[in-house]
C-alpha positions in Angstrom: 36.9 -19.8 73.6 39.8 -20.4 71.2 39.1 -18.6 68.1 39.6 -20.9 64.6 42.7 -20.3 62.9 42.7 -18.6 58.7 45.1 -21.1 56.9 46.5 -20.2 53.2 47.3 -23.2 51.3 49.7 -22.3 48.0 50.7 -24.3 45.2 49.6 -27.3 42.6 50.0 -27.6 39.0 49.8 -31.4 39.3 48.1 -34.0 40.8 51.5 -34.6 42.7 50.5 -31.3 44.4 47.1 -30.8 44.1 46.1 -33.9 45.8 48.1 -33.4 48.8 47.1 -29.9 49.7 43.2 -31.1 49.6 44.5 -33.5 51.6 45.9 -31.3 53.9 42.8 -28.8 53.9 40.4 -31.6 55.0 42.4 -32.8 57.7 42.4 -28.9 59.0 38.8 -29.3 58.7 38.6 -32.5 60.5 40.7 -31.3 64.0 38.8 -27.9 63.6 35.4 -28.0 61.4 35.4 -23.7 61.7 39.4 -23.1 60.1 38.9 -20.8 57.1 41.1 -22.1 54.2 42.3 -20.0 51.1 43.7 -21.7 47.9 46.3 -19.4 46.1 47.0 -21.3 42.6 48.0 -20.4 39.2 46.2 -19.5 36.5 44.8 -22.0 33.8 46.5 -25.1 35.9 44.6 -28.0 37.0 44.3 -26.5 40.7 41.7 -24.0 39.3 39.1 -26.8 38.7 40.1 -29.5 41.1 40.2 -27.1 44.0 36.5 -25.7 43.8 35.7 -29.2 43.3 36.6 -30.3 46.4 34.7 -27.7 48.4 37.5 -24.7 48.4 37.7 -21.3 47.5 40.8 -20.5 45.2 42.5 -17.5 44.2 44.7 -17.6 40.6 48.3 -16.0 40.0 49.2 -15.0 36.4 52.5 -17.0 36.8 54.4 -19.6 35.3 57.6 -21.8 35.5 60.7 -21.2 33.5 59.9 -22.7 30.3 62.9 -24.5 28.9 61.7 -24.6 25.1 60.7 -20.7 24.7 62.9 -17.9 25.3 60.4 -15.3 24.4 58.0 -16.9 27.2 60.5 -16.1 29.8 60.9 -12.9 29.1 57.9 -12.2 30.5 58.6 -14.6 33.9 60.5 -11.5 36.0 57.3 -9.4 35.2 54.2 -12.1 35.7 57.1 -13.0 39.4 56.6 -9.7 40.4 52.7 -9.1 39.5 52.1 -12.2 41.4 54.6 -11.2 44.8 52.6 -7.9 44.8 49.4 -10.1 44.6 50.3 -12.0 47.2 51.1 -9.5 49.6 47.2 -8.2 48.6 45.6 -11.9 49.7 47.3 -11.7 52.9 46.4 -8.4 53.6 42.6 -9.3 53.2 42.1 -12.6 54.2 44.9 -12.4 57.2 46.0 -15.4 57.5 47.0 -17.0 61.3 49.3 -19.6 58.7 50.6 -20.6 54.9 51.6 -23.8 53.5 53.5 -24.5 50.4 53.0 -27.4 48.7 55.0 -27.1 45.5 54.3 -25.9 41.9 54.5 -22.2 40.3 52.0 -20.4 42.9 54.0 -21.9 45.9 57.2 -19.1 45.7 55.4 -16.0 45.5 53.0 -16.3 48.0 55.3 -17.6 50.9 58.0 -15.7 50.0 54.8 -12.8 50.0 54.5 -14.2 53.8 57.7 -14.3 55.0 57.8 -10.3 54.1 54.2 -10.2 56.3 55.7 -12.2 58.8 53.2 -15.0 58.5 54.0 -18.2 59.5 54.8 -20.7 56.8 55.8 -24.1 56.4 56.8 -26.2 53.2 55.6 -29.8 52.3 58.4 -31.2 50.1 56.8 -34.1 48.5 60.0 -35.3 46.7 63.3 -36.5 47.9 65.2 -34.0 46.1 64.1 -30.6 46.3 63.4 -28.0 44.1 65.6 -24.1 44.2 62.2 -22.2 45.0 62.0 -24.8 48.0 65.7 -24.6 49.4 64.9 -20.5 49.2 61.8 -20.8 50.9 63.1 -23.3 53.9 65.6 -20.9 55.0 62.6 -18.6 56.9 60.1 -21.8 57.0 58.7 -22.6 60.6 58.6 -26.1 59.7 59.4 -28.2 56.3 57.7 -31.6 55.9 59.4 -34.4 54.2 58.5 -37.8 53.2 62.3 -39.5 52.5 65.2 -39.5 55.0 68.4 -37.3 54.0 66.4 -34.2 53.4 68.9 -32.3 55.8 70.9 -31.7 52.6 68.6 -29.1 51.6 66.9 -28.1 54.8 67.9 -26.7 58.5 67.8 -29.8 60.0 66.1 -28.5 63.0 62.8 -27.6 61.1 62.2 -30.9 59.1 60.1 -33.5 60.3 59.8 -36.4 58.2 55.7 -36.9 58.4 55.3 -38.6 54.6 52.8 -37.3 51.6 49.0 -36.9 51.9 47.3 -39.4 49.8 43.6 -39.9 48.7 42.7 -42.2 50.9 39.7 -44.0 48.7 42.5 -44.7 46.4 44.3 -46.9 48.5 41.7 -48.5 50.5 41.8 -52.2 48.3 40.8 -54.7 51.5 38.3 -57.2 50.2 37.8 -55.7 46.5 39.9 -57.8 44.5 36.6 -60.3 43.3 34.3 -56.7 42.7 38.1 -55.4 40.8 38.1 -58.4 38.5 34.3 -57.8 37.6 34.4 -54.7 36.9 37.3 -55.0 34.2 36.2 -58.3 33.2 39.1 -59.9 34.1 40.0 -63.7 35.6 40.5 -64.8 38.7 42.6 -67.2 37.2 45.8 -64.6 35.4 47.9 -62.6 36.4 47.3 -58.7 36.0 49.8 -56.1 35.3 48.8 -52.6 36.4 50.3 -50.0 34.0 50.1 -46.4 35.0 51.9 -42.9 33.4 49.5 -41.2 35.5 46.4 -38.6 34.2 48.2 -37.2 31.6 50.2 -40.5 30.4 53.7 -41.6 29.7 55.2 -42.1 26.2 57.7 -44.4 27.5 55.7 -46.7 29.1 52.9 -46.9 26.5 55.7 -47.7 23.9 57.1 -50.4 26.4 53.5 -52.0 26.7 53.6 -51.6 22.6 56.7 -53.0 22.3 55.5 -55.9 24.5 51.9 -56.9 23.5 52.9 -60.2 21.8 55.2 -61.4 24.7 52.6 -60.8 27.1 49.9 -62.3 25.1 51.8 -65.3 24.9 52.3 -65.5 28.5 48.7 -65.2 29.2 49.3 -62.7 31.3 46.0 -59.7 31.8 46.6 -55.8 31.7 45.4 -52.9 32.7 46.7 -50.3 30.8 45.8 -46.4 31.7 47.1 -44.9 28.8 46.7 -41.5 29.5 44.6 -38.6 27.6 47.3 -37.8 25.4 48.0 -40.8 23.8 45.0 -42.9 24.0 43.1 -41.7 20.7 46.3 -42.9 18.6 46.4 -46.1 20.7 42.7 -47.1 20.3 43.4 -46.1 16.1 46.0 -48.6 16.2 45.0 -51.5 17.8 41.0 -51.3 17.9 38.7 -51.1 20.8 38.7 -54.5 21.4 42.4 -55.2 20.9 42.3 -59.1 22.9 40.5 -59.7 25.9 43.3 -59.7 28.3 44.7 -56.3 27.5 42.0 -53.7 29.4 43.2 -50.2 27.1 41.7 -47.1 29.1 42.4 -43.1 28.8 41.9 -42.5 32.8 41.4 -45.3 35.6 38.1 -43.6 37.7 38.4 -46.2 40.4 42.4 -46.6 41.3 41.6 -48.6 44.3 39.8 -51.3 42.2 42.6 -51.2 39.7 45.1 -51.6 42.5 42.8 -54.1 44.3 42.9 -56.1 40.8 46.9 -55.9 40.0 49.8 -58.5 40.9 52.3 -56.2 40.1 52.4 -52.8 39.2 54.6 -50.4 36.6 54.3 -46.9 37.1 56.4 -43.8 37.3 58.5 -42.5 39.9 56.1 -39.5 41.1 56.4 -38.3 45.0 52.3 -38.9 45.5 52.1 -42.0 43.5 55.3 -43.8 45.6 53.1 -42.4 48.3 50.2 -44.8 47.5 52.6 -47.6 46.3 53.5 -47.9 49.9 50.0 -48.5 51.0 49.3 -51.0 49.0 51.8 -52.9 49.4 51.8 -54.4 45.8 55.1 -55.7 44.3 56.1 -52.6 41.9 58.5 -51.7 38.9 59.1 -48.0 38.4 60.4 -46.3 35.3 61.2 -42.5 36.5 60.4 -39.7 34.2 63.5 -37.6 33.0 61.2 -35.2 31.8 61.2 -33.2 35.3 63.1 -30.7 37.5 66.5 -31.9 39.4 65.3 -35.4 37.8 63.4 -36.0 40.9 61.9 -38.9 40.0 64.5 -41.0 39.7 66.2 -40.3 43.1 62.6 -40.7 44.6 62.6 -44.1 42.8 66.0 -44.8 43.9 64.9 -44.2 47.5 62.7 -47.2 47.5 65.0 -49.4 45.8 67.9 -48.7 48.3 65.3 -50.2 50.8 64.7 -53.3 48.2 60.9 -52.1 47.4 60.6 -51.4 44.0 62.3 -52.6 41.1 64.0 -50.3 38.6 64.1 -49.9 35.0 65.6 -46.4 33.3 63.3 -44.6 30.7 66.0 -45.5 27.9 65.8 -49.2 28.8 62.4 -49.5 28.9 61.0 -49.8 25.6 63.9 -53.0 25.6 63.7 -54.4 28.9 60.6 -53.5 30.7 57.9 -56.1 29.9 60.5 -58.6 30.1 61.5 -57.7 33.6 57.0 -57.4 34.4 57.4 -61.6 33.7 60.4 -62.0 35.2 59.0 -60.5 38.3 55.6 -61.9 38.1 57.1 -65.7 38.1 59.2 -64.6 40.5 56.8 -65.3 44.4 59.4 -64.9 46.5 61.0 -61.3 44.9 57.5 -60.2 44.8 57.2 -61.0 48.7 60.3 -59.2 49.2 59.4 -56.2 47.8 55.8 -56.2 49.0 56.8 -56.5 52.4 59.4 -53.7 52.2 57.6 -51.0 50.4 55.0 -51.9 53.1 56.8 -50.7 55.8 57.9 -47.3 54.3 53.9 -46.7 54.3 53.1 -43.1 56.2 49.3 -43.6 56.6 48.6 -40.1 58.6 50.9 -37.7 56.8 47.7 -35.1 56.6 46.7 -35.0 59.8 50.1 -34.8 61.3 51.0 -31.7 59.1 47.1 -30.3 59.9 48.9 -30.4 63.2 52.3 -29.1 62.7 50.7 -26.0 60.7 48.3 -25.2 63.9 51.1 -25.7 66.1 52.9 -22.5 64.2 50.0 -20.4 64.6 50.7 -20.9 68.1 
């Protein structure tokens, strides 16, 4: 009998990545209920909660990114680098892995390049379009990089990538027949439109200054909002305009159920993140995205820019949007036949079974 293979699964420090390699984890689970999966994540990031919350052991590294604002914090970067290599090369040698996988974020780098000195296995999930120097490194000794937008030969051996898409939470996306139980639940009408308005978990300045901006234009058009403020902002926002602000503006800190929300929207503005575009695509709502320049290699932007090359999303730059952005939502939202268009392409570019079809590829490199 074929014994079950030890996986390693490295990386997070968002949602972006954290979501993905969970994903990943239960679909090893599903083709082989006996794999034994190891997280390896950093240190006081969201990956230390989320992971044991989802079923999995996880091991920390004391490392960080480079940190753009503090010198004095990157002095000690070379020093936590090396502390968490030598770390990494201690995880392997216990839990002797048949396999790694990288999925991005601080812990990704020193454990696979940890791997590669072990001669483990490892292959690389790039969830973005453009990708990041610790990724470029790392690709030159993967087995196998996984990529969810064409063109990724740029940065990779072309002979390793296979273009599989990123792992999403499937309960997120799954809207079929929700829409009336969506409308209840945020005591909304069947008869208005709803704008969706996310800046994900943490929030987005921009667009909760461009909803701020716009309150009075889209009261006026009687149009209906859900607006997911984020934790950072959504104390100020609720001092400012009250609880109750007017009955077709839903203000929220974190949406629980994003399948409902989805279910419930016409259109929806959000920002350009790999794993949210991932969802997008499934389902299939008419979108306007407003990249964050607040990230490495502006990634965002050129994922955005990926979907509007295929005419399935519309664009709006941060330092338009406070201007232009809730203008464009009504524009778009009168407009059936754009919001067709776009539905119907950003459908297509959907990648339903990117976790089970990278469960595969790592198994195959045990091999």
């Amino acid at each position: 009998m074929k014994s079950s293979k030890r996986i390693i699964i490295s990386g997070g420090g968002t949602g972006g990545h954290i979501f993905p390699a969970i994903a990943i984890a239960n679909a090893l689970k599903k083709q082989d209920p006996n794999t034994e999966i190891l997280f390896v994540g950093a240190l006081g990031r969201m990956e230390m909660e989320k992971v044991p919350a989802a079923g999995y052991e996880i091991i920390g590294l004391n490392i960080q990114g480079i940190q753009r604002k503090s010198i004095l914090k990157n002095l000690l970067f070379p020093v936590k680098l090396f502390n968490s290599v030598k770390r990494s090369l201690e995880i392997i040698r216990d839990f002797k892995p048949d396999a790694a996988v990288g999925v991005g974020g601080y812990a990704s780098g020193p454990l696979l390049y940890a791997a590669s000195l072990k001669g483990v296995p490892y292959l690389i999930q790039e969830q973005n379009s453009y990708a990041g120097i610790t990724n470029k490194w790392l690709g030159k000794k993967a087995k196998k990089i996984c990529v969810a937008f064409d063109g990724m030969d740029k940065f990779f051996p072309a002979d390793r990538i296979i273009k599989t898409g990123n792992p999403i939470r499937r309960e997120s996306v799954q809207i079929a027949g929700k829409r009336i139980q969506a409308l209840e639940l945020y005591k909304l009408s069947a008869f208005k439109q709803t704008i969706m308005i996310t800046g994900g978990s943490l929030g987005a300045r921009t667009l909760n200054n461009s909803v701020l901006a716009g309150l009075d234009k889209l009261i006026a058009a009687d149009v209906q909002v859900i607006w997911q403020t984020g934790k950072f902002y959504y104390k100020t926002l609720i001092e400012q305009l009250g609880e109750e602000y007017h009955p077709n503006i839903k203000i929220m800190e974190f949406v629980n159920r994003m399948d409902l929300a989805y279910a419930a929207a016409d259109i929806i503005i959000s920002r350009g993140g790999a794993g949210t575009i991932a969802e997008l695509c499934m389902v299939k709502k008419p979108v306007i995205l407003v990249p964050s320049p607040n990230v490495a290699e502006d990634h965002q932007t050129k994922n955005a820019l990926a979907l509007v090359g295929h005419h399935a999303a519309v664009f709006v730059a941060d330092r338009d949007a406070e201007a232009k952005l809730i203008d464009k939502a009504i524009e778009l939202l009168n407009d059936k036949e754009q919001q067709k268009k776009i539905s119907s392409n950003i459908g297509k570019m959907a990648m339903p079974h990117a976790d089970e079809v990278i469960a595969k590829e790592v198994i195959q490199i045990t091999n």
